[in-house]
MARBA-3410 file (N, C-alpha, C, O; in Angstrom, 1 decimal):
225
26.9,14.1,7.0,26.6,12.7,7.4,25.2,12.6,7.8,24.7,13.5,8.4 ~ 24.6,11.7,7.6,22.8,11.4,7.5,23.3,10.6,8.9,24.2,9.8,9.3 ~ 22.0,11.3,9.4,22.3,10.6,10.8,21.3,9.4,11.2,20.8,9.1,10.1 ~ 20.8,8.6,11.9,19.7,7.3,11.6,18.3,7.7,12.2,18.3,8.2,13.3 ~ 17.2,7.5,11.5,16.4,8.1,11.5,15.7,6.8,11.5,16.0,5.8,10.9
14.3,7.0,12.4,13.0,5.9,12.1,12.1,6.8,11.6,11.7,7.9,11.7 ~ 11.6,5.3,10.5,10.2,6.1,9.6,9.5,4.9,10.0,9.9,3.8,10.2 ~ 8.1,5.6,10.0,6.9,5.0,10.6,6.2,5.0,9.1,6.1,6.0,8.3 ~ 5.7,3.0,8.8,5.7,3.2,7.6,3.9,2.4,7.7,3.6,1.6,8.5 ~ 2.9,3.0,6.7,1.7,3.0,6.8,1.9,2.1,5.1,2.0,2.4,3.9
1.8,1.0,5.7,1.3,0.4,3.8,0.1,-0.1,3.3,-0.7,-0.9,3.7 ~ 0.3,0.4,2.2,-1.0,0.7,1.8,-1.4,-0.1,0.5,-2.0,0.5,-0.4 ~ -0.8,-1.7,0.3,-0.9,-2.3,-0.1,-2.2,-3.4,0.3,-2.3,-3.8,1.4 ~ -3.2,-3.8,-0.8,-4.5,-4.6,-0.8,-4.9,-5.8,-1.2,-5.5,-5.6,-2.3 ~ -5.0,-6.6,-0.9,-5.7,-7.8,-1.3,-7.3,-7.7,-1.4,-7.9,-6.9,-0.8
-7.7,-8.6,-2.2,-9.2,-8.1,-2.5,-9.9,-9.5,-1.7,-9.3,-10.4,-1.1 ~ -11.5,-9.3,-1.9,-12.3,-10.5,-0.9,-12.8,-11.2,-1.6,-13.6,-10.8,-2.5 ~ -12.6,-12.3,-1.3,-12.7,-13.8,-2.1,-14.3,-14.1,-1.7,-14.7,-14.3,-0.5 ~ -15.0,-14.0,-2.7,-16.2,-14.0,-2.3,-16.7,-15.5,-2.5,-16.0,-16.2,-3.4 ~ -18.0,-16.3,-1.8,-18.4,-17.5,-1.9,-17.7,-18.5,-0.4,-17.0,-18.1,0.5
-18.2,-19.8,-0.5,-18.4,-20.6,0.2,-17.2,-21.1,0.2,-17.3,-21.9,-0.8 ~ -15.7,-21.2,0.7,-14.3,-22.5,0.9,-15.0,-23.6,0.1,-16.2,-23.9,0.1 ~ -14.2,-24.2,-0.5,-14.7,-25.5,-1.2,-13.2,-26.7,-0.1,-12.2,-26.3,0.5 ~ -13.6,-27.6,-0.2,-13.0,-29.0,0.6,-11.2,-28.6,0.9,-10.5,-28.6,-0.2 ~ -10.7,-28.5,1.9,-9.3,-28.0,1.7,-8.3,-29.1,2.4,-7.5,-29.2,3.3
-8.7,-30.1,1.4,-8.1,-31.2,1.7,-6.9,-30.9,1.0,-7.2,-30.0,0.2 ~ -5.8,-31.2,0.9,-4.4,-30.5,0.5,-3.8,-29.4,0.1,-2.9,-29.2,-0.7 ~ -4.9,-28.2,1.0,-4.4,-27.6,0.7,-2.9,-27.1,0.8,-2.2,-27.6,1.6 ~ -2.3,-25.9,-0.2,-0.9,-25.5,-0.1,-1.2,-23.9,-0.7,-2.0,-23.4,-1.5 ~ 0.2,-23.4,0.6,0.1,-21.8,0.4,0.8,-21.0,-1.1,2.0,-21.2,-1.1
0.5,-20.4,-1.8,1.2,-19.9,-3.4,1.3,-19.0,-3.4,0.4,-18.3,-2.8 ~ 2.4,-18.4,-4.0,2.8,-17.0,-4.3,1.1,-16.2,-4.4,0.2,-17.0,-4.4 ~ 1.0,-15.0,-4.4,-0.2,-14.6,-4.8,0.2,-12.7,-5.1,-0.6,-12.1,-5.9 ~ 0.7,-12.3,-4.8,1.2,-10.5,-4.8,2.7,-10.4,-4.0,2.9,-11.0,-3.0 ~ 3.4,-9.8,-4.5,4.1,-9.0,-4.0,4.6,-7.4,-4.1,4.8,-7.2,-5.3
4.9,-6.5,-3.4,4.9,-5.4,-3.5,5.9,-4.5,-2.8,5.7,-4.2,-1.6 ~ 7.2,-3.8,-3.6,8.0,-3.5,-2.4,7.9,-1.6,-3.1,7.2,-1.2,-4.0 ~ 8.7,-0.8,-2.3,8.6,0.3,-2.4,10.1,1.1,-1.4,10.3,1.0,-0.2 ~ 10.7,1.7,-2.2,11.7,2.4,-1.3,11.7,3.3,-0.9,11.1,4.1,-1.6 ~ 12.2,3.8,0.5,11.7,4.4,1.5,13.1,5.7,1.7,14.2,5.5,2.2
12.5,7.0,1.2,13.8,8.0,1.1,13.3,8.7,2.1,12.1,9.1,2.4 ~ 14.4,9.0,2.9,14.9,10.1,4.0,14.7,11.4,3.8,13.8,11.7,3.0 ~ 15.5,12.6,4.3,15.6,13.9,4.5,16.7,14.1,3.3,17.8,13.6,3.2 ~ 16.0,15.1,2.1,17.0,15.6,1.3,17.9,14.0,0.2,19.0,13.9,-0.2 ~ 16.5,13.1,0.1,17.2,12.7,-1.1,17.5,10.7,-0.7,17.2,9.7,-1.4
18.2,10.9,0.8,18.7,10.2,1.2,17.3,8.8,0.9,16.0,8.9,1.0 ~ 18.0,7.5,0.7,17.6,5.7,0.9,17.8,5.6,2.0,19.0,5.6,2.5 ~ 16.5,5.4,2.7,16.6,5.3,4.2,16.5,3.6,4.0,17.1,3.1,4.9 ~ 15.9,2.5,3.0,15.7,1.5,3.2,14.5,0.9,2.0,14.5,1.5,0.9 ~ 13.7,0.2,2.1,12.9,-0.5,1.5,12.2,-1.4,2.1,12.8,-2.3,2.8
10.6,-1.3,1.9,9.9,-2.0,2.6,8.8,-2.8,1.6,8.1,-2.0,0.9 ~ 8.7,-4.3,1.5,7.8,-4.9,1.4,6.7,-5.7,1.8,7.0,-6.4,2.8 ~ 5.2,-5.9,1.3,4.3,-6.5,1.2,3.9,-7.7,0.5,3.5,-7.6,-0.6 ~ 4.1,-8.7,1.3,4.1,-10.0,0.2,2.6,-10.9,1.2,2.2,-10.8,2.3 ~ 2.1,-11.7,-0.2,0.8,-12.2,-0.3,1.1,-13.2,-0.6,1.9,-13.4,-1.5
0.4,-14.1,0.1,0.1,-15.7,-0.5,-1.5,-15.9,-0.6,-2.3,-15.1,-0.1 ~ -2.1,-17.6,-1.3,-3.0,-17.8,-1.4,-3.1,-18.9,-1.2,-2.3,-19.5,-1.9 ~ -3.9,-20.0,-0.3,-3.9,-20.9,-0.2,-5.1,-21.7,-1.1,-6.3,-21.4,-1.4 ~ -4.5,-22.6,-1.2,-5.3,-23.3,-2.9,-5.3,-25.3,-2.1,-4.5,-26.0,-1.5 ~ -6.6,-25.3,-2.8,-6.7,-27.0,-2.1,-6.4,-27.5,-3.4,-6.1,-27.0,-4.5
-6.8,-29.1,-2.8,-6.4,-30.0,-4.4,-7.1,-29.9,-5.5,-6.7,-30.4,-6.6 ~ -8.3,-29.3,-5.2,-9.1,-29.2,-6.6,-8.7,-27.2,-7.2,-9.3,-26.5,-8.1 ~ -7.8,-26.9,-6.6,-7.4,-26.0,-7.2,-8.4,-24.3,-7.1,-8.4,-23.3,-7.7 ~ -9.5,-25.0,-5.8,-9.8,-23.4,-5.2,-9.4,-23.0,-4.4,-8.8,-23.7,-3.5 ~ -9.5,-21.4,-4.3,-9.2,-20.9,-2.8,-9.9,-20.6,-1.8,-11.0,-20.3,-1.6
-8.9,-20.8,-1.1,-9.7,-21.2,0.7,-9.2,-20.1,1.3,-10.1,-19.6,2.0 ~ -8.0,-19.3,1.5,-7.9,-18.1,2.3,-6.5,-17.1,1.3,-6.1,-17.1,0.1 ~ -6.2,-16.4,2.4,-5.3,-15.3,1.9,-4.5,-15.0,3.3,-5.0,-15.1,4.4 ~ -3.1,-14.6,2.9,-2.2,-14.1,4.5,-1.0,-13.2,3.6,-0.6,-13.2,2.4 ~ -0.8,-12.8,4.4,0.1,-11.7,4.1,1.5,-11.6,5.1,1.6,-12.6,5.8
2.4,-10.8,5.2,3.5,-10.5,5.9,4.3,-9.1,5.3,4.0,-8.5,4.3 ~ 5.1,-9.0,6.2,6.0,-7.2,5.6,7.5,-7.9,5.8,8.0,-8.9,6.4 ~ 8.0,-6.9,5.1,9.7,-7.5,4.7,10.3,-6.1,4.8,10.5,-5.5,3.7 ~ 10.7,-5.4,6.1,11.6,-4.1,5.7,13.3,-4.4,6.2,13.8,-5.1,7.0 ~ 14.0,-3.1,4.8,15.4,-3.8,4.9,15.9,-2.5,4.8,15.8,-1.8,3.8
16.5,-1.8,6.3,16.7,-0.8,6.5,18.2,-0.4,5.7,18.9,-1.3,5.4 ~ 18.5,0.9,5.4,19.3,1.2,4.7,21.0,1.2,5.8,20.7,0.6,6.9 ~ 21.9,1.3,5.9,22.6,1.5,7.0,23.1,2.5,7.4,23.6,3.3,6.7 ~ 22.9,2.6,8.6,22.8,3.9,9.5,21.8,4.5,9.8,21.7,5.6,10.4 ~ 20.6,3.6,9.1,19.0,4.1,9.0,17.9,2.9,10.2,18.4,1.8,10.6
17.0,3.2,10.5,15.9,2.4,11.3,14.9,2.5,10.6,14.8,3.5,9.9 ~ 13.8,1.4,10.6,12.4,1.9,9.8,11.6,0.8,10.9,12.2,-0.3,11.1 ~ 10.3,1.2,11.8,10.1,0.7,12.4,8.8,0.4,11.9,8.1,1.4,12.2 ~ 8.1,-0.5,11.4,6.8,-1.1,10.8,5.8,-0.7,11.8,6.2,-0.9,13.0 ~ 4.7,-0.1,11.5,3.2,-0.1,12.3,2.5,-0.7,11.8,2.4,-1.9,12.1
1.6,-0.1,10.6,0.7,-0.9,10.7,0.2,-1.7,9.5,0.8,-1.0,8.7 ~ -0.4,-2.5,8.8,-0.9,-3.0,7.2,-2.7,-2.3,7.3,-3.5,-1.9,8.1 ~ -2.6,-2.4,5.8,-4.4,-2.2,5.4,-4.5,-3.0,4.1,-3.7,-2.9,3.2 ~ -5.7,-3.7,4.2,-5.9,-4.2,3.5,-7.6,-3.9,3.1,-8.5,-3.6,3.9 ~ -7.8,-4.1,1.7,-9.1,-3.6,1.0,-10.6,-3.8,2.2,-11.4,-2.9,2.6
-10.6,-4.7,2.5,-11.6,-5.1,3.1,-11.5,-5.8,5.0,-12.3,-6.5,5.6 ~ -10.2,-5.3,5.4,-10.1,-5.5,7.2,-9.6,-4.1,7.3,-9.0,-4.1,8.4 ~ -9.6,-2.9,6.8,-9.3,-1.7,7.5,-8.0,-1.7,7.8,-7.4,-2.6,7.3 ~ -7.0,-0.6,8.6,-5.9,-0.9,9.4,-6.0,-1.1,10.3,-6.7,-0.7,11.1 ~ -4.7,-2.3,10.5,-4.8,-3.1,11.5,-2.9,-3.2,11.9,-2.1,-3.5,11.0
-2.6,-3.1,13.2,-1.2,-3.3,13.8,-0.2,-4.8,13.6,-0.2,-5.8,14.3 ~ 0.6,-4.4,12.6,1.4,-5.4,12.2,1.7,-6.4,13.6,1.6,-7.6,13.8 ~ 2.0,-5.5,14.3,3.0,-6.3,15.9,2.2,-5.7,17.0,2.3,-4.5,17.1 ~ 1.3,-6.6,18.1,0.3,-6.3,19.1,1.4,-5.6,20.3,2.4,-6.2,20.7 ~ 0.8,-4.3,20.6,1.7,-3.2,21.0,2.6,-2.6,20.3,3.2,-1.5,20.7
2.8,-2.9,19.5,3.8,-2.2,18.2,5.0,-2.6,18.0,5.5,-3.4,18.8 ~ 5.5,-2.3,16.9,7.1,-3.2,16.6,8.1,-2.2,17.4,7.8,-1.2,18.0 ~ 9.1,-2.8,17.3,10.7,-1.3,17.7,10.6,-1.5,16.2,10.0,-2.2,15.4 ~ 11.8,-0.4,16.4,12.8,0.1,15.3,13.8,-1.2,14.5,14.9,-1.6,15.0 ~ 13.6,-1.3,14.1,15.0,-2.4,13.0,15.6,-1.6,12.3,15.3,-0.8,11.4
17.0,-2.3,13.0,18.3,-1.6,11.7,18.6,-2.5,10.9,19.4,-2.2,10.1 ~ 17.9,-4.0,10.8,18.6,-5.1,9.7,17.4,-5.8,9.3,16.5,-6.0,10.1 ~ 17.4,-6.2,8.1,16.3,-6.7,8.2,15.7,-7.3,8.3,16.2,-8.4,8.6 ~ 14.1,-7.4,8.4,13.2,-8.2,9.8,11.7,-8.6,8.8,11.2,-8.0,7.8 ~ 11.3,-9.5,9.3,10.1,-10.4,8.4,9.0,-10.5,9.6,9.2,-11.3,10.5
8.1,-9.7,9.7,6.7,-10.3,10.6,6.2,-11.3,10.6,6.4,-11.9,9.5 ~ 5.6,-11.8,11.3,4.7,-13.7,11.3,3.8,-13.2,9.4,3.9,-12.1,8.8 ~ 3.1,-14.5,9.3,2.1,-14.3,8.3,0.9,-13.8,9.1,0.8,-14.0,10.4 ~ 0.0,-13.1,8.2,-1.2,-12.5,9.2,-2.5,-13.0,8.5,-2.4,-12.9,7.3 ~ -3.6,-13.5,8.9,-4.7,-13.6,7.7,-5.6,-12.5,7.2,-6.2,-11.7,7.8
-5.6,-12.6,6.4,-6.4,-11.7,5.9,-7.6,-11.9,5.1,-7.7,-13.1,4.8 ~ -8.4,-11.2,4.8,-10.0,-11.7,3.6,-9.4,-11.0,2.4,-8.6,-10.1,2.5 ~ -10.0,-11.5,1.2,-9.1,-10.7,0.3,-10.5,-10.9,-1.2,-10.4,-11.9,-1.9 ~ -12.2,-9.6,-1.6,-13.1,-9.7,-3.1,-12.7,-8.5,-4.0,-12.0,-7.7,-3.5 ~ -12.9,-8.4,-5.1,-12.6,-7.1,-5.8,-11.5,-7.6,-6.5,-11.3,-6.7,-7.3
-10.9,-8.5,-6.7,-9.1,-8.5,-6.9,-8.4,-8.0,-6.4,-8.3,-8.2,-5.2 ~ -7.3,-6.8,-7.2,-5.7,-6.3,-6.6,-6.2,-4.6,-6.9,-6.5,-4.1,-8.0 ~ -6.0,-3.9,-5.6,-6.0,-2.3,-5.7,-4.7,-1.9,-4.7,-4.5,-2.3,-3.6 ~ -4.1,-1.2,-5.4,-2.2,-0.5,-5.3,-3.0,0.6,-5.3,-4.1,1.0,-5.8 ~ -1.9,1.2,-4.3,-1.6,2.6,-4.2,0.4,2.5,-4.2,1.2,1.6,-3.9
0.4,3.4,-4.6,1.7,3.7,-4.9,2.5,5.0,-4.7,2.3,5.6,-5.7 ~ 3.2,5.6,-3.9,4.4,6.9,-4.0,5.2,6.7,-4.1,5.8,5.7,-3.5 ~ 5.9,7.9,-5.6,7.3,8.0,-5.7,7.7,9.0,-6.3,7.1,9.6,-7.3 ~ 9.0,9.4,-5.6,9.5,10.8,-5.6,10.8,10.5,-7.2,11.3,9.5,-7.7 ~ 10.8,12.1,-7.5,11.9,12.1,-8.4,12.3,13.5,-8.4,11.5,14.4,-8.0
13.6,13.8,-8.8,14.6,14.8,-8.8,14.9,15.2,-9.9,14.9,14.3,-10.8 ~ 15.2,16.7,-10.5,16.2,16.7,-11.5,16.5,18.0,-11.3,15.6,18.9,-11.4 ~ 17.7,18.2,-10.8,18.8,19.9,-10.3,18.0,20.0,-9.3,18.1,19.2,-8.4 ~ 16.9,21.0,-9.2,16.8,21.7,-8.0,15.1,21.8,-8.4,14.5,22.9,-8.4 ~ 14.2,20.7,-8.8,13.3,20.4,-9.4,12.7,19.3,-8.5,13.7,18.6,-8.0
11.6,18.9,-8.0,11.3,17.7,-7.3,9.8,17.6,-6.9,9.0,18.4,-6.4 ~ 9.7,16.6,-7.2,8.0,16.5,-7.9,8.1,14.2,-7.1,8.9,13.3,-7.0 ~ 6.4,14.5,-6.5,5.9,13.5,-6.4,4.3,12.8,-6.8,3.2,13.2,-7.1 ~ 4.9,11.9,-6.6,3.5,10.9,-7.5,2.7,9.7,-7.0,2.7,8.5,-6.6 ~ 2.0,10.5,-7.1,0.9,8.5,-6.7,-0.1,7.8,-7.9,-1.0,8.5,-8.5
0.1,6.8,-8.0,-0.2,5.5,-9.2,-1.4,4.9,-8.7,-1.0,4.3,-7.6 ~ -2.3,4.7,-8.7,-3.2,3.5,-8.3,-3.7,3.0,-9.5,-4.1,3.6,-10.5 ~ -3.7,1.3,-9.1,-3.7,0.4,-10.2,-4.7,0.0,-9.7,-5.1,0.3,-8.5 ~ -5.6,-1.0,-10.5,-6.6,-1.9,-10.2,-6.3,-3.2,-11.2,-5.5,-3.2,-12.2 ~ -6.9,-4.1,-10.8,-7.1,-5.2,-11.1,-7.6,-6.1,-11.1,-7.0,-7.1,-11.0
-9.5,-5.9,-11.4,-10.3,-6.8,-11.0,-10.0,-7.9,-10.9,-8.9,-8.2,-11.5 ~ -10.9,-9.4,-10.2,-11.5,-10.3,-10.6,-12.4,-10.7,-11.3,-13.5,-10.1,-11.4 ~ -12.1,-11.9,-12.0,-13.5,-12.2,-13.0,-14.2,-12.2,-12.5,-14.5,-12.5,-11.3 ~ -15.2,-11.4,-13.9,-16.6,-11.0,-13.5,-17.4,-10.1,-12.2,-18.5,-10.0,-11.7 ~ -16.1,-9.4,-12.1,-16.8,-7.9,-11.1,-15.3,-6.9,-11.8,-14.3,-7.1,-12.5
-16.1,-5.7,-11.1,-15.8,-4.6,-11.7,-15.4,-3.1,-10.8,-16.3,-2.5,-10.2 ~ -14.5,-2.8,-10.7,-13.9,-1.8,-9.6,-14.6,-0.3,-10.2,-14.8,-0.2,-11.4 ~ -14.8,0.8,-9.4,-14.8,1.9,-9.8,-13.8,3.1,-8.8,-13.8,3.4,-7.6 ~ -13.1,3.4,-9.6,-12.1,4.0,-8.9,-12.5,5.6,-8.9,-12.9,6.2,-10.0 ~ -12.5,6.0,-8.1,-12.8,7.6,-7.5,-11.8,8.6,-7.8,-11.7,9.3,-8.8
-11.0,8.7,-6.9,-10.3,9.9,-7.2,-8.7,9.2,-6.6,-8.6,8.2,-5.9 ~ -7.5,10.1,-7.0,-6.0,9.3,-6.5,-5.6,10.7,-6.2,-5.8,11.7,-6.9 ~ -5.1,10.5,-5.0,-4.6,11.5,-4.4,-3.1,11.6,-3.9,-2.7,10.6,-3.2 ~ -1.9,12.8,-4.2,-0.9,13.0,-3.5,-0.2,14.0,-2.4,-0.6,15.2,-2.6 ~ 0.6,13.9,-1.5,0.2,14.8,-0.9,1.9,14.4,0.4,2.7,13.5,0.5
1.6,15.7,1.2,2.5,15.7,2.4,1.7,16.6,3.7,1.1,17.6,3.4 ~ 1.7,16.1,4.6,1.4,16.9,6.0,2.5,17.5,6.5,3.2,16.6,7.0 ~ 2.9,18.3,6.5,4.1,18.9,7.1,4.0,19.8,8.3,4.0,20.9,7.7 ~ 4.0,20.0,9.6,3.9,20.5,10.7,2.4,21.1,11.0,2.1,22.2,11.4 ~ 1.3,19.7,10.5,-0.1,20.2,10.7,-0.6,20.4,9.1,-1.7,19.9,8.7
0.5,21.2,8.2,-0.7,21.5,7.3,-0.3,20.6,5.8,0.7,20.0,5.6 ~ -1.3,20.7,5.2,-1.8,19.5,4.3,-1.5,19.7,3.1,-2.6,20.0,2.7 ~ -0.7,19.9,2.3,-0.4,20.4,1.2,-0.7,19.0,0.0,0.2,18.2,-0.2 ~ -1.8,18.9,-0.7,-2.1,17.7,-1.9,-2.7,18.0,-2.9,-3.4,19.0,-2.9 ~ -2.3,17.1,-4.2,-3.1,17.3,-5.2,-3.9,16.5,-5.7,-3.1,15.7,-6.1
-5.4,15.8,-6.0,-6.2,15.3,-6.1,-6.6,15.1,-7.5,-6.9,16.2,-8.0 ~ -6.7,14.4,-8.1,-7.3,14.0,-9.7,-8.4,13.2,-9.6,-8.4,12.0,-9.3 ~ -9.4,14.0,-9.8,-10.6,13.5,-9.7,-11.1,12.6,-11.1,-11.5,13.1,-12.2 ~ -11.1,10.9,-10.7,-11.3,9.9,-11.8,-12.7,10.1,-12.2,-13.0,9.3,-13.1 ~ -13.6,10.8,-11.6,-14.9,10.4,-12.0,-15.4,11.8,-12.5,-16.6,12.1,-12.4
-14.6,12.6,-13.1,-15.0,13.2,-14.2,-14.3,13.3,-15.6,-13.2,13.4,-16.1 ~ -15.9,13.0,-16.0,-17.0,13.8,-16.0,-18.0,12.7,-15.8,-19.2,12.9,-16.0 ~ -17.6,11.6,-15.3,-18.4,10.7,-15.0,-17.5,9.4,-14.3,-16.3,9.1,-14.6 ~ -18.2,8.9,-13.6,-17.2,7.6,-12.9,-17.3,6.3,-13.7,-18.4,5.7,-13.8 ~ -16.1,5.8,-14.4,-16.4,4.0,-14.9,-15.9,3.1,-14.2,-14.8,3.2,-13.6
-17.0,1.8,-14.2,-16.5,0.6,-13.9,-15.4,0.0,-14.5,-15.5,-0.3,-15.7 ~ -14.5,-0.1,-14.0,-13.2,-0.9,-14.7,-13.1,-2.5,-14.7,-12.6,-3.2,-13.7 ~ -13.6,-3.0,-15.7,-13.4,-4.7,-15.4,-11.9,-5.3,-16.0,-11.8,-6.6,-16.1 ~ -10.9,-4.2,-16.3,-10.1,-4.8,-16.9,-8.9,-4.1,-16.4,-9.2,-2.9,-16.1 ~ -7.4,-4.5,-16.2,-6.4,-3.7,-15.5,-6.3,-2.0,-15.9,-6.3,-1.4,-17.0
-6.4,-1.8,-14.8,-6.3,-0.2,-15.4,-5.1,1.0,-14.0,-4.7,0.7,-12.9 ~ -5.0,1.8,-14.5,-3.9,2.8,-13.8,-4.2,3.8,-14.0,-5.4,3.9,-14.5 ~ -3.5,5.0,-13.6,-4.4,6.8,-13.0,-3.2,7.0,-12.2,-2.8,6.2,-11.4 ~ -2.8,8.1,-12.5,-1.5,8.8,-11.3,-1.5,10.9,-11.7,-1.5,11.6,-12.7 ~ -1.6,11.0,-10.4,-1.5,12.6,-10.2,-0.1,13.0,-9.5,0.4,12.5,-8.4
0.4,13.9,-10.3,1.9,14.6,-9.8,1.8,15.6,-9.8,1.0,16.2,-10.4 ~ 2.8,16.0,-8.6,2.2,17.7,-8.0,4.4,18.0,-7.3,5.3,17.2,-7.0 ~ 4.3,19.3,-7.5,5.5,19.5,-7.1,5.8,19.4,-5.6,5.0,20.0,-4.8 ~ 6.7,18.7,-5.0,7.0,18.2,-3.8,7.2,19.1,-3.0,8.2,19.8,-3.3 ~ 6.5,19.6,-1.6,6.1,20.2,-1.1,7.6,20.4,-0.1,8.3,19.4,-0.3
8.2,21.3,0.9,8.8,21.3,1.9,8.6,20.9,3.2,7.5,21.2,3.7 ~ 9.7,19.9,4.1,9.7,19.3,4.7,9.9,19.9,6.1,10.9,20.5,6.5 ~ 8.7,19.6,6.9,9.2,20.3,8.4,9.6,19.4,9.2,10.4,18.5,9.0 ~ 9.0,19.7,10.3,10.1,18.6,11.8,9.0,17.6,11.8,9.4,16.4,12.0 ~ 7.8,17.8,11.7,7.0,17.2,12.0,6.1,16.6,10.1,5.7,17.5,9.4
6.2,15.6,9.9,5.6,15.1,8.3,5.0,13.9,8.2,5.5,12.9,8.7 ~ 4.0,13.8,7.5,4.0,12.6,6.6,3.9,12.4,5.2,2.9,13.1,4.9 ~ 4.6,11.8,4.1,4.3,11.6,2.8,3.6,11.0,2.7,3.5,10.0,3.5 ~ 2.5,11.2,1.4,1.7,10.2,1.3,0.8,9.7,-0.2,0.2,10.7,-0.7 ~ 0.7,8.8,-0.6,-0.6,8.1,-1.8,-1.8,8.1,-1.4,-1.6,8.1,-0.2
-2.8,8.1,-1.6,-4.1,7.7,-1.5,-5.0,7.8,-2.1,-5.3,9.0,-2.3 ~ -6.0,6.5,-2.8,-7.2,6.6,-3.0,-8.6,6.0,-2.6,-8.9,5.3,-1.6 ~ -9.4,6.4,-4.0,-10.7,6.4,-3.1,-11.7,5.2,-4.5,-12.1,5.7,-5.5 ~ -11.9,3.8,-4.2,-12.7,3.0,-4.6,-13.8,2.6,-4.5,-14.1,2.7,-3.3 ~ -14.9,2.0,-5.1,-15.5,1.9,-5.2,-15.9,-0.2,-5.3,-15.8,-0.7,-6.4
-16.3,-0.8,-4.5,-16.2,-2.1,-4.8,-17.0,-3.1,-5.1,-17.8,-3.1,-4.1 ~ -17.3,-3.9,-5.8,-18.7,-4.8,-6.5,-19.6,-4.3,-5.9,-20.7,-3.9,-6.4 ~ -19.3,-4.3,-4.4,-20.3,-4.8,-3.5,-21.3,-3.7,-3.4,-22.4,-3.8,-3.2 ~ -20.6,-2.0,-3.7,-21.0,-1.4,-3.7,-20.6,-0.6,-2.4,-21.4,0.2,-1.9 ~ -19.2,-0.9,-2.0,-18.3,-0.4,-0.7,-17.6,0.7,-1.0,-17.1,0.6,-2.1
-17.3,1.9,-0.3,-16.7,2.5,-1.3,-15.3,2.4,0.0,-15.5,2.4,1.2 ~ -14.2,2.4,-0.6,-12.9,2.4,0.5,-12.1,3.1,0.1,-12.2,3.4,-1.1 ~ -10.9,3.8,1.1,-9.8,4.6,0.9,-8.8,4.0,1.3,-8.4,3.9,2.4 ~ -7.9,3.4,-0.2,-6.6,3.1,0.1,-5.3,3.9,0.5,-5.1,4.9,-0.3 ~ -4.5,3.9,1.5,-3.1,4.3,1.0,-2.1,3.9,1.8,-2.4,3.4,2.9
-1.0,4.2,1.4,0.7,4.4,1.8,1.0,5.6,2.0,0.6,6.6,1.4 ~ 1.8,5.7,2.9,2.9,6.5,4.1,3.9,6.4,4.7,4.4,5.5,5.4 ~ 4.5,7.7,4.4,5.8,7.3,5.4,5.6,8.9,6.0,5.2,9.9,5.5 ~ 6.1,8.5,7.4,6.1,9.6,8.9,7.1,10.0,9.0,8.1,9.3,8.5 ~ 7.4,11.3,9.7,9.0,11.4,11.0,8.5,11.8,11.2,8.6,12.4,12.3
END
């Protein structure tokens, strides 16, 4: 019997920054804009639960946008806890979903909306694990998605586990034999055989961008015990 466990969950989902001056936000209204979920496996296999990132955009009557907000949606498995820390977003860094921190939730639980800045378009990071017999390999995906008329350059995507201190990852370096600007949807994923689990862990995605502005940032997602 799987006993209930909290995971401390680092998401590493991005909104990009809306660059320019707000135009008149006389009616404005909030619109779907991203959403992003990801399932969240335990010790030995186990669905500890599922946690998402959902994005809106608020749009006036002439149909620009004026801001960006965000929220988390985690839906713990039963008999499981997953206790949210913290969001990151492309351009505010990480920042604490809940001031002093969340508890643990066993059911599931929706945060306030949060604001956020959001240029570049959409940059994903992504982990996921898979099985076959006695075989077990993990993966990280990073997607891009500019906005018109700029251009992302993506660095390197990285996968990986910390397991009692030490760091076991594999790295796919996108910028050889040279680094390109991507102005058009693009994807990159590195898999490495899934390392063993000690008392103390984190799993993890991560990469490394490059942004119009000439920013270079490190996205990712995590999950702790």
């Amino acid at each position: 019997m799987w006993k209930s466990r909290t995971a401390v969950l680092a998401l590493g989902v991005t909104a990009a920054v809306v660059g320019g001056v707000p135009a008149a936000q006389a009616a404005a209204t909030w619109q779907a804009f991203d959403k992003n979920c990801a399932t969240v496996i335990g010790l030995g296999g186990a669905i500890a639960g599922s946690v998402c990132a959902q994005g809106q955009k608020r749009v006036t009557d002439t149909g620009s946008i004026s801001g960006h907000r965000a929220r988390v949606i985690v839906t713990p498995a039963e008999g499981h806890s997953l206790q949210p820390t913290t969001y990151t977003w492309s351009s505010d860094g990480t920042n604490q979903i809940c001031p002093g921190g969340c508890a643990p939730q066993t059911s599931e639980w929706t945060s306030v909306w949060i604001p956020v800045q959001a240029t570049a378009g959409k940059l994903c990071v992504h982990r996921h694990e898979r099985a076959y017999r006695d075989h077990y390999q993990e993966r990280a995906k990073l997607t891009v998605t500019p906005s018109a008329g700029n251009g992302v350059e993506p660095r390197w995507v990285r996968v990986g586990i910390v397991s009692d201190g030490t760091d076991d990852h594999k790295t796919r370096d996108l910028c050889d034999p040279s680094c390109t600007r991507r102005t058009a949807p693009w994807s990159a994923t590195v898999i490495q055989a899934a390392g063993n689990l000690g008392s103390d862990y984190q799993r993890y995605a991560s990469a490394q961008v490059a942004l119009p502005s000439g920013e270079v940032r490190v996205i990712k997602a995590s999950l702790s015990d």
